[in-house]
C-alpha positions in Angstrom: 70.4 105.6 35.4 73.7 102.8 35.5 73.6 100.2 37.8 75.6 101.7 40.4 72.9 104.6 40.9 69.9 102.4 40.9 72.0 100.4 43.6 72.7 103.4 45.1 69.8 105.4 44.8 67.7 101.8 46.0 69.8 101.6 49.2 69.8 104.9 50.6 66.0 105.1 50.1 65.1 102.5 52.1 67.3 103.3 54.6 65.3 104.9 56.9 62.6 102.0 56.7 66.0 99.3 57.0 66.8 100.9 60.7 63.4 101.1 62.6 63.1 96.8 63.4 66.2 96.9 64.2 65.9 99.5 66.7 62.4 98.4 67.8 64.9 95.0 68.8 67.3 97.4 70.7 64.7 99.9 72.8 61.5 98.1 72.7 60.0 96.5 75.3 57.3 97.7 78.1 53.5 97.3 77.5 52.4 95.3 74.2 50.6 97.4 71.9 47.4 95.1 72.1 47.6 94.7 75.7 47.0 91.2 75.3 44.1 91.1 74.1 43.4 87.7 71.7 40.9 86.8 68.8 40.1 83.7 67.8 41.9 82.4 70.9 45.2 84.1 69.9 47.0 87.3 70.6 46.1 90.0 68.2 49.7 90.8 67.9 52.2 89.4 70.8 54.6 90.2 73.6 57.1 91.8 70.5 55.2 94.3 69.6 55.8 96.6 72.0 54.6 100.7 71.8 58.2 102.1 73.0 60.0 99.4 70.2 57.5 101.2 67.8 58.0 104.5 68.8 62.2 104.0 69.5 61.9 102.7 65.2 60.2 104.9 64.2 62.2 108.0 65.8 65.2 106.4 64.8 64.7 105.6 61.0 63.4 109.5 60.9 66.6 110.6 62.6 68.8 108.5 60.2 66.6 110.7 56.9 67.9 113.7 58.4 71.3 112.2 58.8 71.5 111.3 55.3 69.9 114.7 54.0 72.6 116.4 56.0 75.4 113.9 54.3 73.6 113.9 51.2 76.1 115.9 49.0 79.6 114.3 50.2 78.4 111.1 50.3 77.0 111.3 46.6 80.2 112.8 45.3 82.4 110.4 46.7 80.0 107.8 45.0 79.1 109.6 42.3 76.0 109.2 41.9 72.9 111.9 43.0 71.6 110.8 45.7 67.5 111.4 46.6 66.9 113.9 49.5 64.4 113.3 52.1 61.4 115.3 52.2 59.7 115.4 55.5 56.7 113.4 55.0 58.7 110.8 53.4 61.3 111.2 56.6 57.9 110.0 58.7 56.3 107.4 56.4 58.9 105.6 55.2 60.3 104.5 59.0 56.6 104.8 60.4 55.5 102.1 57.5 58.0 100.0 58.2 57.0 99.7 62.0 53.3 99.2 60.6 54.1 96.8 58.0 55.9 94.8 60.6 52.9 95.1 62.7 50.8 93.8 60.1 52.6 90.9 59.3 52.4 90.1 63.1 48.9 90.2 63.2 49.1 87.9 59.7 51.1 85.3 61.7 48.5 85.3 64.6 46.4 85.0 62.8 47.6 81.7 60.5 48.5 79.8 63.4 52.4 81.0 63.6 53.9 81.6 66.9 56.0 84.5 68.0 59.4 83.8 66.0 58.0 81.5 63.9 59.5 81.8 60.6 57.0 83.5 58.1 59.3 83.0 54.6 58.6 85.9 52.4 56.7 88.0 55.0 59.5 88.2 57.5 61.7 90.1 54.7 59.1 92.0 52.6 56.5 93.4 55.5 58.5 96.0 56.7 59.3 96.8 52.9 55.9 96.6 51.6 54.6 98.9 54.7 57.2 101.7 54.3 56.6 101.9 50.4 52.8 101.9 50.6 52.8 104.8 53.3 55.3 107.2 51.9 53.4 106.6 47.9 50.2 107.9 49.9 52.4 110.5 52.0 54.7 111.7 49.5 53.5 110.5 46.0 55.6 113.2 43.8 59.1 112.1 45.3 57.9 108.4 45.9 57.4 108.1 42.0 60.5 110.2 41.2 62.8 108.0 43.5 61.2 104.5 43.4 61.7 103.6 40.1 60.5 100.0 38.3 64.3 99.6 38.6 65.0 100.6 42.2 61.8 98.9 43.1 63.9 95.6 41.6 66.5 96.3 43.5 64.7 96.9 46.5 62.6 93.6 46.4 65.8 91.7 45.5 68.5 93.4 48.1 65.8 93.6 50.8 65.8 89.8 51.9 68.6 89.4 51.7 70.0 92.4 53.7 67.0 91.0 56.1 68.6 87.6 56.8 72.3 88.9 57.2 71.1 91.6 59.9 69.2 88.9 61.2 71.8 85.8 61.5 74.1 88.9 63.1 71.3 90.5 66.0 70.7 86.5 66.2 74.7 86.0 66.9 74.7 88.9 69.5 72.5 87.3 71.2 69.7 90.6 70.4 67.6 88.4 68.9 66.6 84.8 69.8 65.7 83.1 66.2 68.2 83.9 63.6 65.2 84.8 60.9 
């Protein structure tokens, strides 16, 4: 596979994993999901982590898989490159572990002392990552191993952050987000 399809192929992958925060930050709020309860004299998971910004992420990344499987074709000749196609449990895991990788890393910042919005540097870029790719190798091991490649996995651990930090400084610049991290 050439550079331009591992690119590619790393890209559109992780795209429904890449959408759910973001939407979380555009339709969450209401109730947190640990109703404020605390351990250790801190909140399990905080005021962000909201049940409708999961759910609104997690809807949204699986709409944007079908989206792409419907595009698929065009979009891959224009490119040139053969695109992956979503199969269904990978169209629920990989948005779904996003969400719960975010929520983990959450509970990992309560839990070290770190305040809501506190920068957590390699956590804040990788959770969401590490989440989505743990779920859909447990949901969907067949395509997970035929898409996620030792290369695309590169590319995905490389482009991630830094993706992360520009959709970040631009939510932050909106004024959708109140830390730019």
């Amino acid at each position: 596979m050439g550079l331009l399809a591992v690119v590619a192929t790393a890209l559109w992958a992780m795209l429904p994993a890449y959408v759910p925060n973001n939407a979380a930050v555009l339709f969450g709020g209401g109730p947190p999901i640990d109703g404020g309860r605390t351990m250790g004299g801190r909140r399990l998971l905080g005021d962000g982590k909201t049940w409708r910004g999961t759910a609104a992420g997690w809807v949204a990344g699986a709409a944007l898989g079908v989206l792409l499987n419907a595009v698929r074709d065009p979009v891959g000749e224009v490119i040139g490159v053969s695109l992956p196609t979503f199969p269904l449990a990978a169209l629920l895991a990989l948005p779904l572990g996003a969400m719960l990788g975010d929520i983990g890393a959450s509970f990992l910042k309560r839990r070290t002392g770190r305040e809501r919005g506190a920068p957590f540097p390699g956590v804040d870029q990788l959770d969401f990552v590490v989440g989505a790719l743990l779920l859909t190798a447990l949901a969907a091991p067949g395509w997970f191993a035929d898409t996620f490649t030792l290369s695309v996995l590169a590319v995905v651990v490389v482009a991630t952050p830094l993706l992360h930090v520009l959709t970040n400084a631009i939510a932050y610049l909106l004024g959708l987000k109140d830390e730019p991290w």
